[in-house]
N, C-alpha and C positions, 0 to 999 in steps of 0.2 A: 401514660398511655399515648400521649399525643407526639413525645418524643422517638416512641420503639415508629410509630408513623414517619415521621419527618426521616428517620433515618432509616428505612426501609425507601422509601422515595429516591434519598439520596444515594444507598447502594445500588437499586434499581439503575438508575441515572448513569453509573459510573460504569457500572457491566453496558451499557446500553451504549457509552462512549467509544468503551473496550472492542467491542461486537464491529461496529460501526468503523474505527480504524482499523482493521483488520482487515476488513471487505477494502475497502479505499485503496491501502495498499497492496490489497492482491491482485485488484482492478488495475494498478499501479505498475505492478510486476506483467503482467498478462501483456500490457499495452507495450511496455518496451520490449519484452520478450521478442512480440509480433512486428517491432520496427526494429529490432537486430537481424531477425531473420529474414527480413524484407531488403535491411541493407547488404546482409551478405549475398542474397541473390542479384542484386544491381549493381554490386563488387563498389561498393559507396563505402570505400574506407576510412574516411571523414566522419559520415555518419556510425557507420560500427566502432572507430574509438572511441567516439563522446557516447553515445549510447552503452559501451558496455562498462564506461566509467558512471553512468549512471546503474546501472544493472547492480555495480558493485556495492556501491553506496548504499543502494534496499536492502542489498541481504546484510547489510551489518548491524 
């Protein structure tokens, strides 16, 4: 009985890990999203290569 516990806790745990980087990286996404389209408006072409070589890299 105390094992079906210990491994409910620990699925628990791993969905709750799961949940938790998902948000991070959307938060993730959201924030470069909003400083690409920040540098394309101040024509900061410096900024929008490195930024959308990051862009790219999260969605892989």
């Amino acid at each position: 009985m105390e094992k079906q516990g210990v491994r409910e806790r620990h699925l628990f745990s791993l969905f709750a890990e799961m949940i938790l980087d998902k948000a991070v990286k959307e938060y993730e996404k959201k924030r470069i999203y909003e400083r690409i389209n920040h540098a394309l408006e101040t024509r900061d072409k410096e900024a929008f290569l490195q930024l959308s070589e990051h862009w790219r890299k999260l969605l892989e």
